[in-house]
Backbone and ligand atoms as CSV (ligand in chain L), in Angstrom:
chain,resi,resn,atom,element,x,y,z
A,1,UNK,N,N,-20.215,-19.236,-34.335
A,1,UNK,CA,C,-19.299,-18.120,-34.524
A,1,UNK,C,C,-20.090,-16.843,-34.780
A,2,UNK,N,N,-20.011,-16.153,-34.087
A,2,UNK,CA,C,-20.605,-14.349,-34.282
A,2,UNK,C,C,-19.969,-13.927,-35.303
A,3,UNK,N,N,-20.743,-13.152,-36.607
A,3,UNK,CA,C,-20.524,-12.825,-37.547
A,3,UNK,C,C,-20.652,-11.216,-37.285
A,4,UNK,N,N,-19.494,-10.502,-37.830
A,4,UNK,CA,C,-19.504,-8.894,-37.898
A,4,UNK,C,C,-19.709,-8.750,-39.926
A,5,UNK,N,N,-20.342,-7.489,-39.742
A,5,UNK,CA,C,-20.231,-6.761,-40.732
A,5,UNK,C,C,-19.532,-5.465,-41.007
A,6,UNK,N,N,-18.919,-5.501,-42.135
A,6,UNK,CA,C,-18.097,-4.363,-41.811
A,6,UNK,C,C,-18.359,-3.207,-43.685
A,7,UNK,N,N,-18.736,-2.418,-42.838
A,7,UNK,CA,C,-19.237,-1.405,-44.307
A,7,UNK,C,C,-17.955,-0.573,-44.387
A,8,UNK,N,N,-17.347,-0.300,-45.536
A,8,UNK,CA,C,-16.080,0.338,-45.547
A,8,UNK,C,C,-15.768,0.770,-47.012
A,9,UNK,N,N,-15.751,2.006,-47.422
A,9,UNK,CA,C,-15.563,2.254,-48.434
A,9,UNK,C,C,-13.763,1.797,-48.658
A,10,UNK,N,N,-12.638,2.258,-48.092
A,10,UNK,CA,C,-11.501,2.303,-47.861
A,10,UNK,C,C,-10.630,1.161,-48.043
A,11,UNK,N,N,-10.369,0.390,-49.189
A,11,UNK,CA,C,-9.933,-1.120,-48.766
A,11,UNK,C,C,-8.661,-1.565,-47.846
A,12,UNK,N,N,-7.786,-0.685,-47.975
A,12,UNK,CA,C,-6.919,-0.981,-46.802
A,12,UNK,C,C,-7.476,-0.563,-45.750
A,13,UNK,N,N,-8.256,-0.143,-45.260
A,13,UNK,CA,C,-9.418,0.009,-43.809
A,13,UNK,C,C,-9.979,-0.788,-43.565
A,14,UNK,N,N,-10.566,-1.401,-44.574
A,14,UNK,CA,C,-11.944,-2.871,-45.113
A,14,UNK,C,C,-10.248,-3.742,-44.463
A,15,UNK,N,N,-9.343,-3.728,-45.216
A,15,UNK,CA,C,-8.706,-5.329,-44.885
A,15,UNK,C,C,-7.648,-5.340,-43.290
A,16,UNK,N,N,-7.522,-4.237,-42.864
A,16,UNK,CA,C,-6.919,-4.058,-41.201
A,16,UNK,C,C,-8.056,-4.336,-40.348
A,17,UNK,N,N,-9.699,-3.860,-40.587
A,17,UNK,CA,C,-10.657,-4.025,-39.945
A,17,UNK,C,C,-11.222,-5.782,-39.815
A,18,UNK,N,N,-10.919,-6.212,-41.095
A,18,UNK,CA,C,-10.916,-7.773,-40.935
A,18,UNK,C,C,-10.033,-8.534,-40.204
A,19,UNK,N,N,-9.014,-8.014,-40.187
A,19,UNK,CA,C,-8.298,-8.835,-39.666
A,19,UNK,C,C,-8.376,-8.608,-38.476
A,20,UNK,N,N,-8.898,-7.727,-38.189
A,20,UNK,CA,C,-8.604,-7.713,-36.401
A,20,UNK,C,C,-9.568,-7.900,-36.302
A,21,UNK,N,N,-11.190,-7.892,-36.492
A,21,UNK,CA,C,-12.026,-8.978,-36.296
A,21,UNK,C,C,-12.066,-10.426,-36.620
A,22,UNK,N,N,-11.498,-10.713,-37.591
A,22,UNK,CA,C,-11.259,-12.210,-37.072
A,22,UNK,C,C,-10.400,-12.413,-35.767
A,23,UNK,N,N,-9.595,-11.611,-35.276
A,23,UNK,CA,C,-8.569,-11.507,-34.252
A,23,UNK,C,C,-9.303,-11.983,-33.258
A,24,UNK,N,N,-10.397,-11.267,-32.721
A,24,UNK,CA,C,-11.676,-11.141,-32.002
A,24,UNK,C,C,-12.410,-12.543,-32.297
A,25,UNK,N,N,-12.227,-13.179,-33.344
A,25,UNK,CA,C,-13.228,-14.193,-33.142
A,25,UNK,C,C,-14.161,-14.151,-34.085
A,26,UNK,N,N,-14.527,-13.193,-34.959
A,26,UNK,CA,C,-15.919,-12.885,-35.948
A,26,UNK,C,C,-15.267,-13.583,-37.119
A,27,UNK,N,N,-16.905,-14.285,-37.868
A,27,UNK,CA,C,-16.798,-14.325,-38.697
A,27,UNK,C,C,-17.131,-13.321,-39.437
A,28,UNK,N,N,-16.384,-12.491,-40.969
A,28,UNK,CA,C,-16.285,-11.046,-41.241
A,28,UNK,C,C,-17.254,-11.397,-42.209
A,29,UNK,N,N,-17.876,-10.495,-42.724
A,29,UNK,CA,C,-18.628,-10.035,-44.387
A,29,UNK,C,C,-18.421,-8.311,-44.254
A,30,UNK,N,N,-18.177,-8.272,-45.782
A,30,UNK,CA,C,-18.204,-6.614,-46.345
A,30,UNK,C,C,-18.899,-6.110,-47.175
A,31,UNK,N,N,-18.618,-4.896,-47.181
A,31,UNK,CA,C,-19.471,-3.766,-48.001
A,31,UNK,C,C,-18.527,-2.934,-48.132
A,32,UNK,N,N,-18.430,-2.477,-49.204
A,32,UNK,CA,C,-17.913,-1.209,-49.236
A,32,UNK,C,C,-18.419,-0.282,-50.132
A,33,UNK,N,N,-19.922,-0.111,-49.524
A,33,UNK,CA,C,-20.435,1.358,-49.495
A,33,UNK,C,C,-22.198,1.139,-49.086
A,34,UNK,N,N,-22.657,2.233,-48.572
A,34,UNK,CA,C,-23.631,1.878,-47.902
A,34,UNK,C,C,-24.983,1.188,-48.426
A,35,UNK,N,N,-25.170,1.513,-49.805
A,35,UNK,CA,C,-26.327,0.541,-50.047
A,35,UNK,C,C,-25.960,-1.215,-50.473
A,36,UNK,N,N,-24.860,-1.258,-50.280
A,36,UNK,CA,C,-24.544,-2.844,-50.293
A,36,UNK,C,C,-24.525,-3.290,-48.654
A,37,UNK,N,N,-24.014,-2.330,-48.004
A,37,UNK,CA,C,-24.090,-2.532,-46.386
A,37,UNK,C,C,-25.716,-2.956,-46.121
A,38,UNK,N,N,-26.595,-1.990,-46.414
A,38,UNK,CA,C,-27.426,-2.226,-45.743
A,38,UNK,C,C,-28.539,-3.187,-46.292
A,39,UNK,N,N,-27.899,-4.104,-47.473
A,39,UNK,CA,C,-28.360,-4.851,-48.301
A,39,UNK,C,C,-27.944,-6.046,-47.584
A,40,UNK,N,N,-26.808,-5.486,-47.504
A,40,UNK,CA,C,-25.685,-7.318,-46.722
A,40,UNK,C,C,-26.342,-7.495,-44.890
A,41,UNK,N,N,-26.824,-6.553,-44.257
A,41,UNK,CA,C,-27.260,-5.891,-43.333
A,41,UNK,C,C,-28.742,-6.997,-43.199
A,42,UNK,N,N,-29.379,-6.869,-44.289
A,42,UNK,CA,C,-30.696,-7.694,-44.336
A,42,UNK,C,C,-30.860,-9.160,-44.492
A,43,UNK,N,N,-29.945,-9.529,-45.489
A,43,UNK,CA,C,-29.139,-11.056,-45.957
A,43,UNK,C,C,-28.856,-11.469,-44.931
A,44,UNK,N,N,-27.646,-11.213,-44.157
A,44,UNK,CA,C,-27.128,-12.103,-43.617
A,44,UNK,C,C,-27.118,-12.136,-41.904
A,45,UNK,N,N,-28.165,-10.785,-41.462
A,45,UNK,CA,C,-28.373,-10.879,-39.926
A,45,UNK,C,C,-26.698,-10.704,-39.136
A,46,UNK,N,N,-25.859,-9.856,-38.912
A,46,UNK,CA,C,-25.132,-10.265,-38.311
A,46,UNK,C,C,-25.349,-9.914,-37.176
A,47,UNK,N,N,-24.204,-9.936,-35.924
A,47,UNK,CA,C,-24.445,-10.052,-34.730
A,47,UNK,C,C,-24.204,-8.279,-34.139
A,48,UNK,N,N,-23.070,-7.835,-35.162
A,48,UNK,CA,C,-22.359,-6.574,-35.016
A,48,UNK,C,C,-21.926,-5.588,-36.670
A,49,UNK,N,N,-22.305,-4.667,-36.371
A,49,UNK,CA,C,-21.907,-3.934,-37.832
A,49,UNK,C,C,-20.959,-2.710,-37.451
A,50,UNK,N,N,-19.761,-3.090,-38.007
A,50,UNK,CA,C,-19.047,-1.771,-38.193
A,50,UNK,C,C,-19.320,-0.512,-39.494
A,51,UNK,N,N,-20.033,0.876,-39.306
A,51,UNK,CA,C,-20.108,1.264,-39.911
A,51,UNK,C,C,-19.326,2.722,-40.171
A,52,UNK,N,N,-18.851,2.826,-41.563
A,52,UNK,CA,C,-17.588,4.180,-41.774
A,52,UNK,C,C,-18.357,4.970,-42.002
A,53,UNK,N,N,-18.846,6.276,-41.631
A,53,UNK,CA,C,-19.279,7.533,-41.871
A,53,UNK,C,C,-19.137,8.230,-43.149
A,54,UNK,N,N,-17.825,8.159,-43.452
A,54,UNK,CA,C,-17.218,9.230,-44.527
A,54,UNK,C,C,-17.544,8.184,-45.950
A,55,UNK,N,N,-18.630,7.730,-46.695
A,55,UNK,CA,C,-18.578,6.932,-47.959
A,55,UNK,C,C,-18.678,8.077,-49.293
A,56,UNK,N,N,-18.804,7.400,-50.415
A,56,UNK,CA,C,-19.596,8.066,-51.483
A,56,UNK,C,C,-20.586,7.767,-51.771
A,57,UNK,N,N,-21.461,8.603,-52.344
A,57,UNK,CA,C,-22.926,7.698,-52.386
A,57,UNK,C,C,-23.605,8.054,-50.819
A,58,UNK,N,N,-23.781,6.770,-50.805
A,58,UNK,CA,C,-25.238,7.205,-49.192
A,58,UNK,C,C,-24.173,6.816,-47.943
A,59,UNK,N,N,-23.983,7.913,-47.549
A,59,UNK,CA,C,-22.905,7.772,-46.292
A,59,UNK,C,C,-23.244,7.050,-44.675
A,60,UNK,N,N,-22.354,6.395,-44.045
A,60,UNK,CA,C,-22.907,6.011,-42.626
A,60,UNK,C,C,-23.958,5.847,-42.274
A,61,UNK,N,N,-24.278,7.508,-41.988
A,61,UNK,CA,C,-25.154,8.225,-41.192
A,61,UNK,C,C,-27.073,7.488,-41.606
A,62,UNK,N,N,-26.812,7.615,-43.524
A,62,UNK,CA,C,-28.141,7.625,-43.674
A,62,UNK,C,C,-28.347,5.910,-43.573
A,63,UNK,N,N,-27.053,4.949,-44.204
A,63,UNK,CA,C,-27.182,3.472,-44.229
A,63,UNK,C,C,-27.463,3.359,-42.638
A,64,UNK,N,N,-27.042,3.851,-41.616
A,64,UNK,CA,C,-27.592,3.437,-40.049
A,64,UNK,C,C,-29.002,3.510,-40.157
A,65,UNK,N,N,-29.658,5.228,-40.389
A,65,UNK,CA,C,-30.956,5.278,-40.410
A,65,UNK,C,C,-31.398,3.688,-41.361
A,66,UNK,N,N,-31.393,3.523,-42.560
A,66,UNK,CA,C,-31.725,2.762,-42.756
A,66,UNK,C,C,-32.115,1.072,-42.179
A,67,UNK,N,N,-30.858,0.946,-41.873
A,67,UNK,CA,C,-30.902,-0.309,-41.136
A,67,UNK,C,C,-31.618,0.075,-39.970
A,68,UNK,N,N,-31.711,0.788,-38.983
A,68,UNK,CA,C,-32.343,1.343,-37.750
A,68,UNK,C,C,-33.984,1.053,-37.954
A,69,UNK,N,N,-34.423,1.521,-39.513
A,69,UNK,CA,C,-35.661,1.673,-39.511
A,69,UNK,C,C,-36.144,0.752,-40.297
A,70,UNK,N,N,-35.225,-0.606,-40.418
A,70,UNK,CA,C,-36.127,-1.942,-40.901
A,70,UNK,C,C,-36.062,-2.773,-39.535
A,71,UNK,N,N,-37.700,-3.243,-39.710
A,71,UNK,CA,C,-38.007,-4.373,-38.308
A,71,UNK,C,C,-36.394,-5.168,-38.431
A,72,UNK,N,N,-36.119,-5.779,-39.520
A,72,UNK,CA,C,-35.435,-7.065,-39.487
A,72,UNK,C,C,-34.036,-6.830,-38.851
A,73,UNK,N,N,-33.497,-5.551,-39.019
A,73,UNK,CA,C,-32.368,-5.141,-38.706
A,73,UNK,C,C,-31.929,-4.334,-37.639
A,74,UNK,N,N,-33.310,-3.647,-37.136
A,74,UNK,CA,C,-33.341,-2.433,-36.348
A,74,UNK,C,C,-32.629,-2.551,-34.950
A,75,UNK,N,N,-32.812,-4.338,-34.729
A,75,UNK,CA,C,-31.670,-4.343,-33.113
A,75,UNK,C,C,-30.222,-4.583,-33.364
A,76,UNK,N,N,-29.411,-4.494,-34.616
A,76,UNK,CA,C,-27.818,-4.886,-35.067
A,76,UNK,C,C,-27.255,-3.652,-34.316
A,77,UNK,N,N,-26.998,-3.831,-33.380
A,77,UNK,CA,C,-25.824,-2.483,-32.991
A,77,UNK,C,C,-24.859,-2.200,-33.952
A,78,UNK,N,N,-24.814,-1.035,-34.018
A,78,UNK,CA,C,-23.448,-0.515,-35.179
A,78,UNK,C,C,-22.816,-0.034,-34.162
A,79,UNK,N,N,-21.705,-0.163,-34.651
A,79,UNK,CA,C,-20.464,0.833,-34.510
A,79,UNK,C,C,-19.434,1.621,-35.576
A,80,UNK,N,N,-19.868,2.848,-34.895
A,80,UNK,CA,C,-19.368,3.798,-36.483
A,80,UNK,C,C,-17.576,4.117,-36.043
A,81,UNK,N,N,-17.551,3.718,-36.855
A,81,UNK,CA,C,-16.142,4.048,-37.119
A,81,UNK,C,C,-15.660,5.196,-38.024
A,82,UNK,N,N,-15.129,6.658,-37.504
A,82,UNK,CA,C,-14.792,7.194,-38.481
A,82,UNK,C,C,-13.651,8.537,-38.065
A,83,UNK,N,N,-13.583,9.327,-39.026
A,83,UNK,CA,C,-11.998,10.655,-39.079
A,83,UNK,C,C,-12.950,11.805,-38.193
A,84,UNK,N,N,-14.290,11.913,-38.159
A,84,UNK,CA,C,-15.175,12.480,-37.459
A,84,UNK,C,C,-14.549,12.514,-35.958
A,85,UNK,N,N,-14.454,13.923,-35.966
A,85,UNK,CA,C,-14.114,14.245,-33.864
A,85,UNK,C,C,-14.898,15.403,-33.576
A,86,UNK,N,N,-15.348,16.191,-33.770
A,86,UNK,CA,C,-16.337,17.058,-33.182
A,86,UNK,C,C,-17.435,16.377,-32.537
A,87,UNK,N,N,-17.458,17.526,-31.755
A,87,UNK,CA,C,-18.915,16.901,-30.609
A,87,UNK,C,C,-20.200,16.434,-31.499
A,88,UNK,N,N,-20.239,17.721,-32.233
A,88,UNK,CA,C,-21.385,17.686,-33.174
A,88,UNK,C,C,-21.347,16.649,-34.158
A,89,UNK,N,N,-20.345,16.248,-34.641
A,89,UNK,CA,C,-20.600,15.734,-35.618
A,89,UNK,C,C,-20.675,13.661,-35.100
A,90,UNK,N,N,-20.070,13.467,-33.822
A,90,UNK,CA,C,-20.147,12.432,-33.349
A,90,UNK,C,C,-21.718,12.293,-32.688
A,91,UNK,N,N,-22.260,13.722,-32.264
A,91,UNK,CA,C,-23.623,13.237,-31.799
A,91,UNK,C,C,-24.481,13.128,-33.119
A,92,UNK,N,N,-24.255,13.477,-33.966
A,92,UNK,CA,C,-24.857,12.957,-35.666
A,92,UNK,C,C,-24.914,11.403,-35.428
A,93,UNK,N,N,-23.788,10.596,-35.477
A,93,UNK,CA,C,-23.790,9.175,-35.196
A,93,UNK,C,C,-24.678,8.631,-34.688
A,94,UNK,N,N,-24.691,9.305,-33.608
A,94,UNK,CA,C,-25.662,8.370,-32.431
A,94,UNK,C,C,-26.690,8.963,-32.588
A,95,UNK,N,N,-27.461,9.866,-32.855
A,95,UNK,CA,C,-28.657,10.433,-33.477
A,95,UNK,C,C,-28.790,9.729,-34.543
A,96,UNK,N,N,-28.314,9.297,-35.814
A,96,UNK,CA,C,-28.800,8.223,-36.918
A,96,UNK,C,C,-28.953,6.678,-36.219
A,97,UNK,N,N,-28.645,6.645,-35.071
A,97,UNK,CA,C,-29.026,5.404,-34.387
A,97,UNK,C,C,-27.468,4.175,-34.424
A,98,UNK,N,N,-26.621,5.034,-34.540
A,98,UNK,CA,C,-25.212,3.640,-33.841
A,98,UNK,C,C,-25.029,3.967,-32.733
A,99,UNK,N,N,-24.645,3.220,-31.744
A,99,UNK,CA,C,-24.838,2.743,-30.578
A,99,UNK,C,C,-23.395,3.603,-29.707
A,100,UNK,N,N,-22.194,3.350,-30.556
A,100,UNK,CA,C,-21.271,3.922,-30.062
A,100,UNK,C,C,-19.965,4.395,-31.397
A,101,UNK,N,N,-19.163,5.298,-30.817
A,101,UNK,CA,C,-18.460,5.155,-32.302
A,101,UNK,C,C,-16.945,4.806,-31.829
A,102,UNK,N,N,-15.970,5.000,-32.614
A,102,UNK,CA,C,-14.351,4.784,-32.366
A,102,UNK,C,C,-14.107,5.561,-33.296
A,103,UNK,N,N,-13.347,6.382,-32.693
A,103,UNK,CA,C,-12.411,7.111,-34.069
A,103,UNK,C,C,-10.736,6.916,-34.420
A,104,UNK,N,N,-10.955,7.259,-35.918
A,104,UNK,CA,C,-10.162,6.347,-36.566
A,104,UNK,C,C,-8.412,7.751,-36.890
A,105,UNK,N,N,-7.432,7.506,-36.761
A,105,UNK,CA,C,-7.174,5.572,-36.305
A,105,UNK,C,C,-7.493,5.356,-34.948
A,106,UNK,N,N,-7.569,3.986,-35.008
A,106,UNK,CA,C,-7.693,3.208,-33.223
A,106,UNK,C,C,-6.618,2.142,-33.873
A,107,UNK,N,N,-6.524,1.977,-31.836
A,107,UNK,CA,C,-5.679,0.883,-32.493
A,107,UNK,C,C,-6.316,-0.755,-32.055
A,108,UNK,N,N,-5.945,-1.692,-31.774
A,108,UNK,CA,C,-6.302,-3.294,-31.793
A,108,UNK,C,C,-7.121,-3.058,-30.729
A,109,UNK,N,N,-6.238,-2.581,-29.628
A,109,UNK,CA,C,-6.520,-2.668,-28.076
A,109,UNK,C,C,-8.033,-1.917,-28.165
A,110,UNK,N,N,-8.064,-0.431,-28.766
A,110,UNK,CA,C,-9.172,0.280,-28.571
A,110,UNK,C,C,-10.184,-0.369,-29.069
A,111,UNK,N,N,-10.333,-1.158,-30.055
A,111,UNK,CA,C,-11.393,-1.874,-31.133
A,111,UNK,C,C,-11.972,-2.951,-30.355
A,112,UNK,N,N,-11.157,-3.164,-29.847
A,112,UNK,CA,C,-10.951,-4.889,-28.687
A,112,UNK,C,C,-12.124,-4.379,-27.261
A,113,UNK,N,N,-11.949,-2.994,-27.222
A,113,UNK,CA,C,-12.273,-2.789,-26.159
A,113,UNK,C,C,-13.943,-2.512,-25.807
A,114,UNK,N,N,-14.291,-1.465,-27.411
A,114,UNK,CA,C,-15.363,-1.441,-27.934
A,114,UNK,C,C,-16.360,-2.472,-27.754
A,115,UNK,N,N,-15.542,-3.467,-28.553
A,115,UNK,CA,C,-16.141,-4.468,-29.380
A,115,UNK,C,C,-16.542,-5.560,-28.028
A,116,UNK,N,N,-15.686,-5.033,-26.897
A,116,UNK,CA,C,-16.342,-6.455,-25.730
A,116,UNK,C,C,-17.460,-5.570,-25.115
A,117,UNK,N,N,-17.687,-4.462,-25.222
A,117,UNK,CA,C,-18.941,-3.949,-24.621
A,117,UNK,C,C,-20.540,-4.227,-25.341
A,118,UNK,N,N,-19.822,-4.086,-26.375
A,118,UNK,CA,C,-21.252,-5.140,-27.540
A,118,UNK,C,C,-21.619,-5.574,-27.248
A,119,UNK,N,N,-20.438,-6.604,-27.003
A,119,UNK,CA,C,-20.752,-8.423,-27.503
A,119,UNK,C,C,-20.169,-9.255,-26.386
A,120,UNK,N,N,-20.494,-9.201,-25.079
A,120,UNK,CA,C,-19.225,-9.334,-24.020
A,120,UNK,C,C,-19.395,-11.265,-24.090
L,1,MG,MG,MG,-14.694,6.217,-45.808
């Protein structure tokens, strides 16, 4: 079973985002906030990381760099998930090194859709 990670400050975000990855098939683990992400990130190897931009503390952007710039973690594709829509501020994302983002809300279908380009 492919395991996702899902970093989420937001708990009703954290528990719609689970469920529709298990929907998908993942087995889920969380964080909700980035230095537990990128702690849980090292532990447990997953296959896929959903990461939220907007945290308190060390946001998205820098937990991606992080994970990006450990050997052990550096190939986990993220996907950032976040309220972020400017050009600029979505090429921030992918400049800290996630792969692609979705902005939020999405709905099943859009997540579904993402998520098979990952992991097809
Ligand atoms: Mg947030």
């Amino acid at each position: 079973m492919k395991k996702a990670l899902v970093i989420e400050d937001h708990p009703d975000a954290l528990e719609v985002l689970t469920r529709q990855l298990e929907m998908l098939g993942f087995a889920v683990i969380s964080a909700n906030n980035g230095m537990e992400g990128v702690e849980k990130a090292i532990d447990e190897k997953p296959d896929l990381i959903l990461m939220d931009i907007m945290m308190p503390g060390m946001d998205g952007r820098e937990a991606t760099r992080r994970i990006r710039s450990n050997p052990e973690t550096k190939k986990i594709p993220i996907l950032a998930t976040t309220v972020l829509f400017t050009e600029s501020e979505l090429r921030l994302c992918i400049e800290a090194g996630c792969k692609d983002y979705i902005v939020k809300p999405f709905t099943f279908e859009e997540l579904r859709e993402k998520i098979l380009r990952f992991s097809p």
